[in-house]
Structure formats: structure tokens, C-alpha cells
N, C-alpha and C positions, 0 to 999 in steps of 0.2 A: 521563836524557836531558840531553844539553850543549844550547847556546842554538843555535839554528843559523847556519851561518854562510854558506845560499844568500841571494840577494837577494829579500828580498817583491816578489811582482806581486800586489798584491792585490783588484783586481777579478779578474784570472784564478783568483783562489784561491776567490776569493767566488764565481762560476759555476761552478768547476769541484769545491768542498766544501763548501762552508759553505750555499747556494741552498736545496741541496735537503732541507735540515732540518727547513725551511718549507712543506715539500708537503701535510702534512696539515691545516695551518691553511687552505690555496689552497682544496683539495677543501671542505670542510667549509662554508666561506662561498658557492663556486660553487655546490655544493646547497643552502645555504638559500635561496638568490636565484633558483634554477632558470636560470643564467648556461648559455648556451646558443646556435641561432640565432637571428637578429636583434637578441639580446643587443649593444650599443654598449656597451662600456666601457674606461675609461681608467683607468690603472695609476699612480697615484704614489709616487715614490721607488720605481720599479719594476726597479730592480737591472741584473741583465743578461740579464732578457727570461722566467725561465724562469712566472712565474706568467702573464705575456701568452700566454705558448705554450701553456700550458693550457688558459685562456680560449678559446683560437685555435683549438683540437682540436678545441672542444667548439661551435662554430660561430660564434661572436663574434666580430665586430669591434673591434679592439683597437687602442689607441696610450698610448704610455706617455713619460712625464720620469723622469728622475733630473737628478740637480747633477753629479752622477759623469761626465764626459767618457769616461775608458775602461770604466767598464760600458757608457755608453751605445753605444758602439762595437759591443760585444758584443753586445747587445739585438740590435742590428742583423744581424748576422752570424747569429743564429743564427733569427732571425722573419722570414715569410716575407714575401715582397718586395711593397712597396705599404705595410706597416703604418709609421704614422709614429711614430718616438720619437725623443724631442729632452732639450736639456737642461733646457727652460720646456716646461711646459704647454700646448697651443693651449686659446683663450679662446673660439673660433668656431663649436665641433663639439657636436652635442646629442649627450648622454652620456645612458643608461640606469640605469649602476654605474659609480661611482668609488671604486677601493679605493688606500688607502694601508694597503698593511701592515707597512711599518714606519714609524709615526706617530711624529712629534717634536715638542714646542713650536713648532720653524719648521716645521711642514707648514700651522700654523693661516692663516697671509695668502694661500698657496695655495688655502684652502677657500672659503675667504670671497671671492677671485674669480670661482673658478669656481661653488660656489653660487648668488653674486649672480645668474648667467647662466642658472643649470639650469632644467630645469622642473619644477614641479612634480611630485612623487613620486620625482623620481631618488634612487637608492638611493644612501648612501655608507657604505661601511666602514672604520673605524679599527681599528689591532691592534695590542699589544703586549703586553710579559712578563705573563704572571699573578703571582697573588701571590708574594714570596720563596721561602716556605717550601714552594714548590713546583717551585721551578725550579733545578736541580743547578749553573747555571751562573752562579747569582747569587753566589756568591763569586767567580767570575771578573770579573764588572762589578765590585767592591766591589775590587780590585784597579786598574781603572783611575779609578776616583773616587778612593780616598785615593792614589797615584801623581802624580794632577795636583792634589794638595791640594784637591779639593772635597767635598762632603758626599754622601751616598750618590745613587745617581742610578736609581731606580728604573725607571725609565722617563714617560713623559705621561699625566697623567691622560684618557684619553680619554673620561670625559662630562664635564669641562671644553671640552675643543678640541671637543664635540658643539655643547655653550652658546656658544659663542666665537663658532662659524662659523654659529648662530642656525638649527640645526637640530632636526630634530624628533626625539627617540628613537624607535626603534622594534625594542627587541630585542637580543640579547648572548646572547655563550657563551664556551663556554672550550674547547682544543684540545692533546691531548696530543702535544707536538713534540720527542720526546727526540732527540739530538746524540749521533750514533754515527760515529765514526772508525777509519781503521783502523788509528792507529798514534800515539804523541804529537804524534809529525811533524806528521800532518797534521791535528790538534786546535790544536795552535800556529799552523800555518795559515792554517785556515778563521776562529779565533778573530779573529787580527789583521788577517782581510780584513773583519770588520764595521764598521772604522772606530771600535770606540768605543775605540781605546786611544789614539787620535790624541793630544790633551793630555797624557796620561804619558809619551808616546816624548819629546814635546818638551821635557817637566818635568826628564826624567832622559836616557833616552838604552834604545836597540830590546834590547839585552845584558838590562841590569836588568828591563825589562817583562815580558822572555822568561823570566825566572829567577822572576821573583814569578807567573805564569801558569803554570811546568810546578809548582810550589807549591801551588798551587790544584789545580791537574788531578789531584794525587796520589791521593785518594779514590777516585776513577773509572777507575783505569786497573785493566783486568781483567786476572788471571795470563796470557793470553795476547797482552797488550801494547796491546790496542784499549781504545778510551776509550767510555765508556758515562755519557752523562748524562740523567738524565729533564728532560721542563721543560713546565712549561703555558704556553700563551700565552691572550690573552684578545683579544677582538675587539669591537665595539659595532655594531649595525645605525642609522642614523639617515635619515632623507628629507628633503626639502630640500619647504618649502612644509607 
């Protein structure tokens, strides 16, 4: 595979490939929480809408942020009319479950607002990579950490940001989320719509990032051209109060 030379839209890439790789981690924490109706919950860093929509199926009340101006567009577009999602948080709405699944260092001053507010028992969920040596895609990240010259970047420790935001534990799993595509194409894609190769593209330049990523993918691409990567992800239960 040559480097491409369409233009990324990459929230449209991220809703329409990269989203739904994440469904099994959704389901897995919906059922532990018994997320449902009268379920109230809010979505952070909530993409472009498809874990609200789930939520939403399932009889919940849902409203979600992102920072992402054009996911959040799309959230919009595709959730049904009435649900609010913005680019900040509302600080004013009693929540049941707050899920952030994909948790960062900066999710933690998010927490600790809307915690300060919650009530007592509200559930919050943090998520991210499981261990390395479990997830097919972690040479791909190792790719954009040395690219923008920094040290490897696992991901957040999430019972830190649990301690941060002065929450209480209560429970964890892990979810097997493997990344199936149906062609390099759209592995390259889905990959560059997560946003984490942003520092390399600028380090270097989108040619190079693209070269050292179809590098990476070589392992995983099956004789009939689809790309197949296993990967756990891990999640934390904590309550607020």
C-alpha cells in the first residue's frame, strides 16, 4: 500500500470506522451498571454519538461533550432530537452514570467538576488500553510517541484519575476489542481519525506517519488484504461520595 493521497476528514472516519471497535467495551459496562430506563447518563469525550445511541436504545437519557467541534456535529446528526451534546459538559443536570471511555490525563478537571456536583452513588466509568502485550495495536501508538519524540504513551492510569477526581473504587474489567478492517485503506483511516498521531503529523509531516503506520500494520494484514488486530481494553467502576 502507497501512502494515500485522499484528504482525511477524520471525525467522518472516526464515526464511520474506527467507533465501532469500541462496541464491546459499551455493551460490557452497560450491563454491569444495568444502564437502561431511567438510567441519566452523560458521555464524556463522547465521539460522535454512537455509545449515547446505545445508551439511548436501551432507554436512557443521555447527553454527551466532546472538544471535537466536528464529531460533535455528528453526535448531533445522528441522536435523536432533544438529546443535548455540546462541546463542555453541562454542570447543572443530575447524572446516574458518567462514562468517559476514552479517558485522558485532561479528562481528570472534568471529573472533579462534575463529581464535586454529583450525588452521591453516581456511578463513573473510566477506560482505556489494557496491558501492551495484549493489544495488537500498541506498536501502532509506539509509532506515534517516538514520531513526535516523546516516550511511550500507554495510555492514563486510571485508578490515579479514580484518586484525582477523590472517588471511591468500586470494580474493573477488561474487554476484548479487536480492530477489524476491511482493507489497509481503511486501517490507515480509522487509525488517523483517533487523534493520537496529531503530534507526529506536525513533528514530520501526514506522508512519513502514513509510511511508518502501513509498517506497523504489516503483521496483521491477512492473505486476503483485511487487517485483523486483537486488543484488550480495560475499564474502572468508581462512585462518587
Amino acid at each position: 500500500m502507497t501512502p494515500t493521497l485522499v484528504p482525511h476528514h477524520p471525525a467522518r472516519d472516526w464515526a464511520e470506522i474506527q467507533e465501532r471497535m469500541l462496541v464491546p467495551l459499551y455493551e460490557a459496562v452497560y450491563d454491569r451498571l444495568g444502564v437502561g430506563a431511567g438510567t441519566r447518563l452523560l458521555g464524556l469525550d463522547c465521539g460522535s454519538g454512537l455509545a449515547l445511541l446505545m445508551a439511548a436504545a436501551r432507554g436512557a437519557r443521555v447527553a454527551g461533550a466532546d472538544r471535537d467541534h466536528a464529531r460533535v456535529e455528528l453526535a448531533r446528526e445522528r441522536l435523536p432530537e432533544g438529546v443535548t451534546v455540546a462541546q463542555e459538559p453541562p454542570e447543572d443536570l443530575p447524572y446516574d452514570v458518567i462514562t468517559a471511555f476514552h479517558a485522558t490525563d485532561g479528562t481528570l478537571p472534568e471529573l472533579r467538576v462534575l463529581t464535586r456536583t454529583a450525588q452521591p452513588g453516581t456511578a463513573v466509568v473510566l477506560a482505556g488500553w489494557g496491558p501492551p502485550e495484549r493489544c495488537a495495536t500498541e506498536p501502532v501508538l509506539r509509532v506515534a510517541a517516538r514520531l513526535a519524540d516523546r516516550g511511550p504513551a500507554p495510555g492514563p492510569d486510571l485508578d490515579a484519575l479514580v484518586a484525582g477526581a477523590g472517588l471511591r473504587p468500586a470494580g474493573s474489567g477488561r474487554v476484548a476489542c479487536p480492530f477489524g478492517y476491511a482493507d489497509e485503506g481503511s486501517a490507515m483511516r480509522g487509525l488517523l481519525s483517533t487523534g493520537v498521531f496529531g503530534e507526529a503529523i506536525r513533528a514530520t509531516d501526514l506522508p512519513q506517519v502514513e509510511k511508518e503506520i502501513e509498517e506497523a500494520l504489516a503483521p496483521y494484514v491477512r492473505p486476503d488484504g483485511t487487517v485483523w488486530m486483537p486488543n484488550v481494553f480495560r475499564y474502572v467502576v468508581a462512585r462518587v461520595g
